[in-house]
VEXNUVEX-640523 format. One record per residue: x, y, z of N, C-alpha, C in turn. Coordinates in steps of 0.05 Angstrom, whole numbers, padded with zeros to 5 digits, always signed. Layout:
REM residues N
XYZXYZXYZ/...
//
This chain:
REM residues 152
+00016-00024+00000+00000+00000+00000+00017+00025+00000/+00035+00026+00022+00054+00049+00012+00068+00055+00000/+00073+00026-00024+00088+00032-00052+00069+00047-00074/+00046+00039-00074+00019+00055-00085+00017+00086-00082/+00027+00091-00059+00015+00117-00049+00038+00131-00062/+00067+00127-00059+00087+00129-00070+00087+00139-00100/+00078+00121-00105+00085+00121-00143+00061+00136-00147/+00036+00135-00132+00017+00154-00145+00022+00185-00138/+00044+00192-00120+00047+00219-00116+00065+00228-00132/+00085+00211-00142+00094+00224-00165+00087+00242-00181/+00101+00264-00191+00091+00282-00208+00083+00296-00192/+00072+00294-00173+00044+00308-00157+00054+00339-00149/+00033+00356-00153+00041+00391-00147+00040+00391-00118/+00046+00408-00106+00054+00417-00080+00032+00420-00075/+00011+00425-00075-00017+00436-00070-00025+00401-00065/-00023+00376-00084-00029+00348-00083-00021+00341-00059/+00007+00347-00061+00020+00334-00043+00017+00349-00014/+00004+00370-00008-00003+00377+00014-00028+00364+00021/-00048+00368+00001-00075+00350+00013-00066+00323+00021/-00049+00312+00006-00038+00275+00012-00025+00281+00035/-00017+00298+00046-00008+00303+00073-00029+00308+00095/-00052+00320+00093-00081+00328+00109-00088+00297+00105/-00095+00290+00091-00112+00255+00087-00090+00240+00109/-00067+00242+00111-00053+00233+00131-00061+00231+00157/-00058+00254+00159-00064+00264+00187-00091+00255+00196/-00111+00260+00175-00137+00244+00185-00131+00221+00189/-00118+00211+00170-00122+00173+00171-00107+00170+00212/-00082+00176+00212-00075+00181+00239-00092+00177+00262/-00106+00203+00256-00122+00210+00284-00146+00190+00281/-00154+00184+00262-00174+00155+00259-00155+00130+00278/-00141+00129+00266-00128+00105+00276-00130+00103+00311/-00118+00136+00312-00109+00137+00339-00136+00135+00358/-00157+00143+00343-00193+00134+00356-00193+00106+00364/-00189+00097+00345-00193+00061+00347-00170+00053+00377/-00140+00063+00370-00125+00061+00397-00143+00060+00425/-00152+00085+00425-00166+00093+00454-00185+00080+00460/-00203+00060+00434-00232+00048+00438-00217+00023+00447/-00193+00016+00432-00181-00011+00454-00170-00011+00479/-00163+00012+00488-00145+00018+00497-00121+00007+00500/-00108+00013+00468-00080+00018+00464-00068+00041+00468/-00048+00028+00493-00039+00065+00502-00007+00070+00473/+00005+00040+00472+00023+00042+00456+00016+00051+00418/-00017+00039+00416-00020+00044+00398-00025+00083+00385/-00045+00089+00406-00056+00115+00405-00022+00131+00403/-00008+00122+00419+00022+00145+00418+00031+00144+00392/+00035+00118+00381+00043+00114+00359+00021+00132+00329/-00002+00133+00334-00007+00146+00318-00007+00179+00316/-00017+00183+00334-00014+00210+00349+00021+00224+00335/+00038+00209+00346+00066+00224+00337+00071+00220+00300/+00050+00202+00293+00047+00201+00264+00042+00223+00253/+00019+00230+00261+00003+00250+00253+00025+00284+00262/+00027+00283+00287+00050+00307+00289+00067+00307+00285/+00086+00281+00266+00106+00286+00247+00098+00304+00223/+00074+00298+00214+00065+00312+00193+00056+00333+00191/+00057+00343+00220+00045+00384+00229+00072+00392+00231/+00089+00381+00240+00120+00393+00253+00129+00392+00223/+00128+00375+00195+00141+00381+00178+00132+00399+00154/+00098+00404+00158+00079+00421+00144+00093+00455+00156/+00096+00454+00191+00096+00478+00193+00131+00483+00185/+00152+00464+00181+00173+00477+00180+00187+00472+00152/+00163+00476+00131+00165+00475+00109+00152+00509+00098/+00142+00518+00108+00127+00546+00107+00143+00570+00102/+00143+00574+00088+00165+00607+00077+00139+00634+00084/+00148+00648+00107+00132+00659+00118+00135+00694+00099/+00169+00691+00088+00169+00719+00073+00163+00711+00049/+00152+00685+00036+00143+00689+00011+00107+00688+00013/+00106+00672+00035+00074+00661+00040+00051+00686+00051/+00066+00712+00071+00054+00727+00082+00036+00719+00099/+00014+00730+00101-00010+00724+00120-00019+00693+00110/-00032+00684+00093-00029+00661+00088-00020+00639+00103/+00015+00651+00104+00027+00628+00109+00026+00629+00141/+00025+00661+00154+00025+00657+00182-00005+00648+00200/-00021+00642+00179-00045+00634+00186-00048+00610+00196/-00032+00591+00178-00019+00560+00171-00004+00558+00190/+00010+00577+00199+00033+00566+00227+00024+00569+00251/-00003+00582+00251-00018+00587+00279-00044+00567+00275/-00056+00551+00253-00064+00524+00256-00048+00502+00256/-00018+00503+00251-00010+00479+00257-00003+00478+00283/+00004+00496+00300+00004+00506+00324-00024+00488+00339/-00040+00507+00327-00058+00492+00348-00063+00464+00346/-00057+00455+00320-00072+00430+00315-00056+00403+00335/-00025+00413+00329-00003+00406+00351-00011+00401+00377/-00028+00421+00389-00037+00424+00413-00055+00406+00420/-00071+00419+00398-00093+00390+00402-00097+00366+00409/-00082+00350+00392-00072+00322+00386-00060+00318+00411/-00032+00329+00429-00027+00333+00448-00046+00330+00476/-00059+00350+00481-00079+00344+00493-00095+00319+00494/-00105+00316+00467-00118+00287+00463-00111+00265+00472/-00079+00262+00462-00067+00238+00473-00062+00234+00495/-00057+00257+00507-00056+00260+00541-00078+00255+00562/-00100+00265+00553-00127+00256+00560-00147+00225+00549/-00128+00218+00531-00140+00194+00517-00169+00209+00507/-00170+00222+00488-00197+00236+00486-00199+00241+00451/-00221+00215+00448-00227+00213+00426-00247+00246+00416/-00257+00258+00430-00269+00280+00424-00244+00309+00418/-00229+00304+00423-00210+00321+00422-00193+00308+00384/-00197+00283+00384-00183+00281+00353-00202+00278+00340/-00230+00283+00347-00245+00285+00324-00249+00315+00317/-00239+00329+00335-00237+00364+00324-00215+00375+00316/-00194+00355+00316-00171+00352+00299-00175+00350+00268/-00192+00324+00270-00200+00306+00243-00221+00328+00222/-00237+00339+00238-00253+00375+00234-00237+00388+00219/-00223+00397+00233-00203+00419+00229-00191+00414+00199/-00176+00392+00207-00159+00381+00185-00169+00387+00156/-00197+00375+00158-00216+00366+00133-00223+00399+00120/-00221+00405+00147-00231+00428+00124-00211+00456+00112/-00198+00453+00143-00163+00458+00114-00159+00452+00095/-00159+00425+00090-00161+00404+00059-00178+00420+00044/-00209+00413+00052-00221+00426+00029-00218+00450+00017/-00201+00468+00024-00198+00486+00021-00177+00491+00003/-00150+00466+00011-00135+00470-00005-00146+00461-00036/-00162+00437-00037-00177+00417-00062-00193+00439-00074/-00199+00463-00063-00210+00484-00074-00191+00514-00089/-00170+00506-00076-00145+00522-00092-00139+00501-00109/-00142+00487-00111-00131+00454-00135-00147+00466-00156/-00169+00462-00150-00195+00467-00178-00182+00487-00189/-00187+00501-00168-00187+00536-00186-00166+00537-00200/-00132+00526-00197-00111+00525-00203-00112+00509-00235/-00128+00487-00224-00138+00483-00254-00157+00496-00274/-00171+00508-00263-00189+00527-00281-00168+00547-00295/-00160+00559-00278-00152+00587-00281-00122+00571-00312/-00112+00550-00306-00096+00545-00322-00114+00544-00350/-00138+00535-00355-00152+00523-00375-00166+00558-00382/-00166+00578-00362-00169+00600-00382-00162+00627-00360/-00134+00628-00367-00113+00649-00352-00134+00675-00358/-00133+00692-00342-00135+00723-00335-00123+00741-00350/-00123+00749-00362-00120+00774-00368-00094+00792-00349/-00078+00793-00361-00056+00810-00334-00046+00796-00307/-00051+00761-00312-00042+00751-00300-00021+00734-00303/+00001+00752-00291+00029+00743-00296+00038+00712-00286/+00018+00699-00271+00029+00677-00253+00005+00658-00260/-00008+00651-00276-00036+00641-00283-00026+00607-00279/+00009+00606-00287+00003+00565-00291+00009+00566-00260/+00021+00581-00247+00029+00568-00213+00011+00581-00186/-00008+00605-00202-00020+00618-00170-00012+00633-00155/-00021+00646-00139-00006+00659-00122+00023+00642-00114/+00041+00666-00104+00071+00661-00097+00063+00640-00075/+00051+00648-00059+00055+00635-00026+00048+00600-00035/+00026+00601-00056+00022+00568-00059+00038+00551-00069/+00047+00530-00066+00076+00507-00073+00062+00499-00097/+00073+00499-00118+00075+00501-00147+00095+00475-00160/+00083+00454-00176+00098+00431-00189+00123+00441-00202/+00121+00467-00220+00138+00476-00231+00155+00487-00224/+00154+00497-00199+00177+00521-00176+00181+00502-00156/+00182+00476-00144+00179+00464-00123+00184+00430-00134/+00199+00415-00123+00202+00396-00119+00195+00376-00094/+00185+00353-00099+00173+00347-00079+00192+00340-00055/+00209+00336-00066+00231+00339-00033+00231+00374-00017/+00228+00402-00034+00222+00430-00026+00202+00436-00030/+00178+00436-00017+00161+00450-00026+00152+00459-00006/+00129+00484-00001+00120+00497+00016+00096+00496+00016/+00081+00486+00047+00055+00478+00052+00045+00512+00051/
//
């Protein structure tokens, strides 16, 4: 399965590969639900630090003088989301990673909604828009960004 996930991210724009990073984190904090309904204390840790591998490397991927507000928006939800999860695991509190799993989802959608548009706007650029194939600066771009550099 994670040779799949692998090969299908290939190619993938920074904008992809950030949502395939959010779907993470959900899958995680799912996981880490099921932990607590067994009570697996080893399991729940183990997912839990899954999932905040993937906030600690979202937020220290963030170029705050190219991203601006945007990006400092993104560093004060991965902040909290950090917290969250934290808390959660500490309390064993499945209600606490399902407002994680909230959160998460709808950051995602949001980004899957800069995806579209990124595709629209490619299929019929603007007028005086100097940046129409990559989007705003602050967004991680296939063509300016490699998936080993890119910025959430």
């Amino acid at each position: 399965m994670d040779m799949y996930r692998g090969h299908s991210l290939e190619g993938a724009s920074g904008i992809e590969l950030t949502i395939a990073l959010y779907d993470g984190i959900v899958r995680f904090m799912h996981n880490a639900i099921k932990a607590v309904e067994r009570k697996d204390v080893e399991g729940r840790r183990a997912e839990v630090k899954r999932a905040m591998d993937i906030v600690v490397h979202l937020q220290a991927t963030l170029d705050q003088d190219i991203g601006g507000k945007p990006a400092e928006s993104l560093s004060d939800f991965y902040v909290a989301m950090f917290a969250l999860m934290l808390q959660g695991s500490q309390a064993k509190s499945k209600k606490k990673f399902e407002q994680v799993i909230a959160n998460v989802r709808n950051v995602r959608d949001a980004w899957k909604q800069v995806l579209e548009d990124s595709h629209k706007s490619r299929l019929t650029p603007e007028v005086g828009d100097s940046n129409s194939e990559t989007g705003p600066a602050w967004l991680p771009g296939a063509e300016t960004h490699s998936a080993v550099s890119w910025t959430a």
